[in-house]
N, C-alpha and C positions, 0 to 999 in steps of 0.2 A: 852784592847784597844791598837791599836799603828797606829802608825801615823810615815809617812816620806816624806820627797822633798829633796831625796840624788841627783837628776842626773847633777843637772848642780851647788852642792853646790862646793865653794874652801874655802879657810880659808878669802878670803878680801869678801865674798858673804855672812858668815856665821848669824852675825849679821840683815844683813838686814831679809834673810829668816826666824829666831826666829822672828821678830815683823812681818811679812808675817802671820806666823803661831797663832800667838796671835788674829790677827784680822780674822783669820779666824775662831779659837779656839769661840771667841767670836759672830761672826757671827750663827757657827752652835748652841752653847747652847742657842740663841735666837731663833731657827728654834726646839727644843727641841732636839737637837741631842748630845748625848755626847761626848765629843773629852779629848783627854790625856792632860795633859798642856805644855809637853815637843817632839820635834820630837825624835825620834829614827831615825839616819842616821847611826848610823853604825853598824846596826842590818842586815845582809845580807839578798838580792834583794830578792831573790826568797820569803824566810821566809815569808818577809813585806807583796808580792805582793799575797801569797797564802793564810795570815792571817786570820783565818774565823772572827775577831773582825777588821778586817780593816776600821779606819778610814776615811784616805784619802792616796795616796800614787802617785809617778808618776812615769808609766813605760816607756818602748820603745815599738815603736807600732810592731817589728817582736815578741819580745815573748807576746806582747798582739794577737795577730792571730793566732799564733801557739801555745799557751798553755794555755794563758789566759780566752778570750773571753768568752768562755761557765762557766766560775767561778766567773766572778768579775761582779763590778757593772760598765758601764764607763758613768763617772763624766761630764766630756768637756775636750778641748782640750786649754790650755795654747797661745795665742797670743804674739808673740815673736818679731814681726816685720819685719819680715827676709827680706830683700831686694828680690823683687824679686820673693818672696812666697807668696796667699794669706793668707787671716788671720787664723790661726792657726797653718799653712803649713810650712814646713823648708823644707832646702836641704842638700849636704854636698858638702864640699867643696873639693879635690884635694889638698894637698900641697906639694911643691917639696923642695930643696932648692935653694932659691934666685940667686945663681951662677948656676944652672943648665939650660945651653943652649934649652933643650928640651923643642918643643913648643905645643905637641898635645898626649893624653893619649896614642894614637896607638903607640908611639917611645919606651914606657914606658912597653912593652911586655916580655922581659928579667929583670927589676928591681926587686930590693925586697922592697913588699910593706908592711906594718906593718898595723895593724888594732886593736882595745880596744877589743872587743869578737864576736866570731861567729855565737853570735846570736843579734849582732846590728845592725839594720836598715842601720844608719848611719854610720857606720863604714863597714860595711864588707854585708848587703843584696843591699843598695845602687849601692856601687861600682863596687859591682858583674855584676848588671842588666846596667850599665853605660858601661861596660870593655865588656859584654856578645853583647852590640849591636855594639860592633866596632872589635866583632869576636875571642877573647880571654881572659882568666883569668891571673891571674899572677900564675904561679908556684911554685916564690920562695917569701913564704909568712913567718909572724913570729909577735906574740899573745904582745901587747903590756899593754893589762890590763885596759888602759883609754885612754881617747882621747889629754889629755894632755901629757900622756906618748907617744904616736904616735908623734904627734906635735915634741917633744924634739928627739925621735929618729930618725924624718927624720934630724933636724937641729944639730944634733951631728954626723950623716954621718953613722948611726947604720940599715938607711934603704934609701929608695930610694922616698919613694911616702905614703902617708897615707889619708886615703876618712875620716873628721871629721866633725862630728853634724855644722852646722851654728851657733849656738849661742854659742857650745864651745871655736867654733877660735874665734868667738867675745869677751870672753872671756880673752880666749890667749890674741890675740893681745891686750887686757889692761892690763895685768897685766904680763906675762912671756917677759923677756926683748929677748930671744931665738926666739919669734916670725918675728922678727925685719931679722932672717936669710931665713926664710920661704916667698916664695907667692903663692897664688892659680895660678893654671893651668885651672884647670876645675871644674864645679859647676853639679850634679846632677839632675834630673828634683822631685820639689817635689812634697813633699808627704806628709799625716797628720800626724801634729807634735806628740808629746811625751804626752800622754794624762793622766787626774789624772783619778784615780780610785777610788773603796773604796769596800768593802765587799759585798759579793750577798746576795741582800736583802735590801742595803739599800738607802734610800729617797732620788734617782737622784735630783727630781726637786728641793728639799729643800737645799741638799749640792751643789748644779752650784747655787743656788742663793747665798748662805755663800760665796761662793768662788768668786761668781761676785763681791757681796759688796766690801769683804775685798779689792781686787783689786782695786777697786772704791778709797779705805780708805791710801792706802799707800800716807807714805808722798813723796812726789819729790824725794826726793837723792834715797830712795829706789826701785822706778819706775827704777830710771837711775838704779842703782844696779842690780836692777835683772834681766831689761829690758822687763818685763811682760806689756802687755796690755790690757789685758782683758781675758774672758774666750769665749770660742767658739764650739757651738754645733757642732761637726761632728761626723755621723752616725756610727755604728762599721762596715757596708760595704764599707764604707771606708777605713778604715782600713785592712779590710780584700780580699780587690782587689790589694792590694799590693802586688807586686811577690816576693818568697823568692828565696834565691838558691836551686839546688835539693840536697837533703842526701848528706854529701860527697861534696862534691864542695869548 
């Protein structure tokens, strides 16, 4: 069995997510489901998300459409509170640096934009579909690995513009004092959040209820911590009415 909730962990989140993962742990063996009693976060994405013992895990919704869908089980979608977003739903944000006069993404057609991988919604299918209806991509692009690595390389002058998850700059902005050089420009239209999964085959309605509880079950500071609000059914044609870039792009 293995079990993970790598996407939005850091080292000040770490803690809260283990007692996340307890109460969940404890949710499913009352649903009769087996769960690991430790996550696995640094066991690489793909391994987790392809797991045939997968417990529970949470992807990004472009490789859940494009490679996932037809293998996994999806769980529910994670409530985040995003400003802006309904329930489930996030966007991504634009950041520039805080000294950069430019006021509208169109100016931003010669910059070099940075992005965490090119197969992130939020990082780079997002921005794509944002940048595609204002009639250009960026040319001079360059692979920053995460979203917190984006964030630091716009604000160290190493890029120009970077499109990051909403709850990651939420993130940022509490805890990377770097944030403090950054502001949003512009906000993506959204779309369904980062959804848990778990293995084909196994007991949707039994693990969205584990998982509603335990949500139910967090103490306060850890609500605030992880900023979770609940669990939220959205369909996988959701998900997969989402536009990605074409090959290439």
């Amino acid at each position: 069995m293995i079990a993970s909730l790598m996407m939005y962990l850091r080292p000040e989140t770490a803690e809260a997510h283990g007692r996340y993962w307890a109460l969940i742990s404890e949710e499913l063996a009352a649903r009769g489901i087996a769960a690991p009693e430790t996550l696995n976060n640094k066991a690489e994405e793909f391994t987790v998300w392809k797991a045939p013992d997968l417990t529970l895990s949470q992807t990004c919704g472009m490789p859940y459409r494009l490679w996932l869908h037809d293998h996994v089980t999806l769980i529910g979608t994670p409530d985040f509170a995003v400003a802006g977003c309904p329930p489930g739903y996030y966007n991504s944000v634009f950041v520039i640096r805080a000294d950069d006069p430019r006021e509208t993404i169109s100016e931003f057609r010669a910059a070099r934009f940075t992005y965490n991988q090119s197969f992130s919604q939020s990082g780079y299918a997002a921005a794509y579909t944002h940048c595609s209806a204002e009639g250009f991509w960026f040319k001079d692009r360059s692979q920053s690995h995460g979203h917190r690595n984006s964030a630091q390389t716009v604000a160290d002058g190493r890029a120009d513009i970077a499109a990051l998850d909403a709850v990651s700059w939420r993130l940022i902005q509490r805890y990377d004092p770097f944030a403090s050089h950054l502001r949003v420009l512009e906000r993506t239209t959204p779309t369904p959040g980062l959804p848990y999964i778990a293995a084909a085959g196994a007991n949707r309605i039994a693990t969205f209820a584990a998982v509603s509880q335990a949500i139910a079950r967090l103490m306060p500071e850890d609500i605030e911590t992880l900023g979770i609000r609940g669990l939220v059914d959205i369909p996988s044609a959701a998900y997969l009415a989402v536009p990605s870039p074409p090959i290439g792009a």
